[in-house]
N, C-alpha and C positions, 0 to 999 in steps of 0.2 A: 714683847719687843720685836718677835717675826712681824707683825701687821707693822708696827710702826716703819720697817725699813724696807717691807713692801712699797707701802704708802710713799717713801721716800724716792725707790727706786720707779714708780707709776708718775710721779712727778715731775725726775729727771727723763724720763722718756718722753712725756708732754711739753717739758718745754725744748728737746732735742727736734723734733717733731714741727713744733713752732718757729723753731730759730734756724733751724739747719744746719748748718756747718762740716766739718768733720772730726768723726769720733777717731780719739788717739788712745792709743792702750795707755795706761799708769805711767809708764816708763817715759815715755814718745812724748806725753801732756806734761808731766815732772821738767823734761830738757827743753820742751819749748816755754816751757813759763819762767824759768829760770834766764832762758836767752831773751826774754821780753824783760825781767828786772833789770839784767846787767847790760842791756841795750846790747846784745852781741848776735842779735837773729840781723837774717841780712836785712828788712827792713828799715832800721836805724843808718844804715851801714852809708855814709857821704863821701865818696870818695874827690879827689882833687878835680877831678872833671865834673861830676854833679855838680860841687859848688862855683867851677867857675861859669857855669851853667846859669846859676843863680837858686837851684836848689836849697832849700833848707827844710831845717824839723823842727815843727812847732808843735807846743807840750798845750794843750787846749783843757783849760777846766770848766764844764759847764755842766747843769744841772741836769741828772740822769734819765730823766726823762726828755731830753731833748732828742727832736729830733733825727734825720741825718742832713749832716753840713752841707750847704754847695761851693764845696771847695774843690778845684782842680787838684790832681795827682792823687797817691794813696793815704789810706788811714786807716789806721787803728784803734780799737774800740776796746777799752777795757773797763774795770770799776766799773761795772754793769751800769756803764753807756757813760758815767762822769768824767769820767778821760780821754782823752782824744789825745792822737799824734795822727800827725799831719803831713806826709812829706809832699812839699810841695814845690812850685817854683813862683805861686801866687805872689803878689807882693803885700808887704807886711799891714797893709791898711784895708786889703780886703782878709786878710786872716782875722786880724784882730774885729774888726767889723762881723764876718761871720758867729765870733764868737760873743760877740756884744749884744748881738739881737738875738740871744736866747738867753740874756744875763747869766753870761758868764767873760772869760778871758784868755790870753793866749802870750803864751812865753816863748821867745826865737832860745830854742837850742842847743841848734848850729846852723850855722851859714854864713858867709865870706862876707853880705852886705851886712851888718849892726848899727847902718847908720841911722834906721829909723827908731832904736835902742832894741834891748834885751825884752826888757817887763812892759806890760801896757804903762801908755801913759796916764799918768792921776789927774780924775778934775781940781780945779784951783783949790775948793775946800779939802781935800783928802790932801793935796799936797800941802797943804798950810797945816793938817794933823801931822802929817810924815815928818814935814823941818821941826816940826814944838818935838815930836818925839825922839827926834835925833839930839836938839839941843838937849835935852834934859837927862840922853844917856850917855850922847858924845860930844858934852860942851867942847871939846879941844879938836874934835874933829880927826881923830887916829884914828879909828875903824873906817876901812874901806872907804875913803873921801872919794864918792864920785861913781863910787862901786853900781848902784840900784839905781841914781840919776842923777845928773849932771849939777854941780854945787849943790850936791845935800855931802 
């Protein structure tokens, strides 16, 4: 069992080594991952003037081996590399586009503009699946009418 966590710990040194960053003790790593779940590290943090800025945070899902983006402003890299946040002031057609050519996609956050929507938009076939599978679980239309896009 000592060699196995040798082996474990020779590892974690090679890829610290590779990747960089900075080492946090147990305690210091525990509060910063915890302010990265609850979105409360200053990162996330959009105050009234950022957004009238036209700042926003966008939640980027793409595949882990991608890349790095060429998106203006900062980001965040978690889920070894399948996640992305994005805060940006880019506008929503090159985020989304960034995150498109490496098939994947990008969700607005927050930010004051929502006029280009919230979710990517669906090709016509994905939305013609989206409306059959609303009618068939919301024929009356009471869950969130309008909620994910506009008349579904």
């Amino acid at each position: 069992m000592h060699l196995r966590l040798a082996g474990a710990r020779a590892a974690v040194e090679a890829a610290c080594m590779r990747l960089g960053g900075e080492r946090l003790e147990p305690a210091q790593a525990k509060a910063w991952w915890t302010s990265v779940r609850d979105q409360s590290d200053e990162f996330f943090i959009l105050d009234d003037a950022n957004l009238a800025r036209g700042a926003a945070m966008w939640r980027l899902s793409v595949p882990a081996i991608s890349g790095a983006l060429a998106l203006p402003g900062r980001q965040l890299i978690e889920w070894n590399g399948a996640l992305r946040w994005c805060r940006t002031e880019a506008e929503a057609a090159l985020v989304r586009d960034a995150a498109s050519r490496v098939g994947g996609h990008a969700t607005l956050m927050r930010g004051a503009d929502k006029s280009q929507g919230v979710f990517a938009p669906l090709s016509d076939t994905l939305m013609s699946v989206h409306r059959g599978l609303k009618q068939a679980f919301d024929p009356d239309r009471i869950f969130n009418p309008g909620r994910l896009y506009a008349g579904l």
